[in-house]
N, C-alpha and C positions, 0 to 999 in steps of 0.2 A: 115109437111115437104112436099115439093112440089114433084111432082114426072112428070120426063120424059123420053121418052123410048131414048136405044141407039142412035138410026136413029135420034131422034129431040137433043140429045146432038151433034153429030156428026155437025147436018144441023148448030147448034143455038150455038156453043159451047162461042162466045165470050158472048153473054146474059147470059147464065146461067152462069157462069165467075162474070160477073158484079151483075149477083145476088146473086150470094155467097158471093162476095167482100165484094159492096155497101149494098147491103137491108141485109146483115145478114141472107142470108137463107141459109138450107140446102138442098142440090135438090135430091132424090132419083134416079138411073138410073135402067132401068127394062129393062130386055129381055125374048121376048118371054112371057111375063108379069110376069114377077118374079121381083123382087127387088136383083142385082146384086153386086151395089154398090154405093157411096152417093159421093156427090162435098161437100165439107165442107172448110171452112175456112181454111185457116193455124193456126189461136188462137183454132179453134177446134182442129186440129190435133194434135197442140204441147200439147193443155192438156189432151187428151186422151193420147198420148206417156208420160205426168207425169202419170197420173192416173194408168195405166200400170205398170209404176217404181213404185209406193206407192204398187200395191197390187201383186207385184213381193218381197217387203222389207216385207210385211206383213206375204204371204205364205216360205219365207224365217224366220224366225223369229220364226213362227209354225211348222218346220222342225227342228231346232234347241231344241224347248222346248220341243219335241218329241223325240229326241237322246237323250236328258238328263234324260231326266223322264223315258224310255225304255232301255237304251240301244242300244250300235253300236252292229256291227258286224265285223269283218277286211274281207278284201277282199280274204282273203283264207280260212275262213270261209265259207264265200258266195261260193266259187266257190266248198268245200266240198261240202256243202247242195243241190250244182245244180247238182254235181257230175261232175266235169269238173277237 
């Protein structure tokens, strides 16, 4: 991954644009030399926001076989236990 600070996005921002675009790259942005945040594609971003959905369906899924296998509790229950 290519990496450039705020200041050289700010200065260069249509090249790293066309490099993200055209060459498929992903550009790191650093401040203060830290790694901040990344220019990425849009075909990157939308499959990271699937990829997201998949393992949001998955921890959902494992929550369920969890109440089943244990046990709920009802919501006055809970607020017994908290003592509320």
């Amino acid at each position: 991954m290519t990496t450039v600070t705020a200041k050289q996005l700010k200065e260069a921002s249509a090249e790293v644009l066309s490099r993200v675009q055209y060459g498929h790259e992903r550009v790191a942005v650093t401040r203060h030399g830290k790694e901040v945040a990344a220019v990425v594609s849009i075909e990157d971003a939308r499959l990271l926001d699937r990829l997201e959905d998949v393992l949001d369906v998955h921890d959902a899924l494992a929550a369920i076989e969890e109440a089943e296998r244990d046990g709920t509790v009802s919501l006055g229950e809970l607020r017994k236990k908290l003592g509320r």
